[in-house]
Phi, psi and omega in degrees: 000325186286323194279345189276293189290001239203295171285341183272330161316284191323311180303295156339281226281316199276004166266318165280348160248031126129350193328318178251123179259141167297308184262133146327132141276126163250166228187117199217152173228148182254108189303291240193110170246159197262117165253131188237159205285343195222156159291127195268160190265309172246120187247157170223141175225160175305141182289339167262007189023056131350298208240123170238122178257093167286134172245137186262183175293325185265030167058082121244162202246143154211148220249155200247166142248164204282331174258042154129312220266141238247133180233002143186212189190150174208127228247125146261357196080181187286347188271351157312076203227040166222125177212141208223147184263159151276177222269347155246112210334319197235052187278102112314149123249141191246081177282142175252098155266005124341293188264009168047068142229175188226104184265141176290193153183068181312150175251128176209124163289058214283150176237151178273144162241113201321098184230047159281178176057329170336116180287142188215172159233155179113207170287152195280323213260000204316136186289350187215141181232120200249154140237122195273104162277063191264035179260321209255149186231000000 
């Protein structure tokens, strides 16, 4: 208990003659700059930060990867002058206040995946190519 009144005394006394200062020196290095084709209106980034979401002026959203490279876009409109990550990595929210709205909006990445040489049947032009992997086990 004496060590407790002892250390809060202590505290004080270096707080009434200035000992704790309110204010920092902070001191920041700018890892990375984005040059981007439009002014961003809004910035977001994915909660494991993966992902950096711009939203521009002519309402697309473009999605960043955390070292730079620019990986797709997604056009929501103009009306658009908010954007928020959710409560799930693959989560938007789009607020408007013009039209006093909050759009949810999931993200699905489709990626191609490279099936030249791959063996198959049917037409080489077919609109759907299903693959069967039955080696693995």
């Amino acid at each position: 208990m004496k060590k407790k009144i002892a250390v809060c005394l202590l505290a004080l006394v270096l707080i009434a003659a200035g000992g704790f200062n309110s204010s920092a020196e902070v001191e920041g290095d700018i890892q990375r700059t984005l040059k981007l084709s439009e002014a961003p209106v809004d910035v977001a980034v994915s909660l494991n930060g993966k992902w950096l979401f711009v939203l521009t002026p002519t309402g697309s959203i473009q999605i960043y990867t955390s070292d730079g490279r620019l990986e797709g876009q997604l056009t929501v409109g103009s009306r658009v002058d908010g954007i928020r990550v959710g409560p799930q990595e693959d989560l938007l929210l789009l607020t408007s206040k013009a039209d006093k709205t909050v759009q949810m909006v999931t993200l699905d990445f489709i990626r191609p995946i490279n099936i030249a040489g791959s063996p198959f049947k049917g037409p080489d032009d077919a609109p759907v190519v299903i693959a069967v992997f039955s080696d693995f086990e």
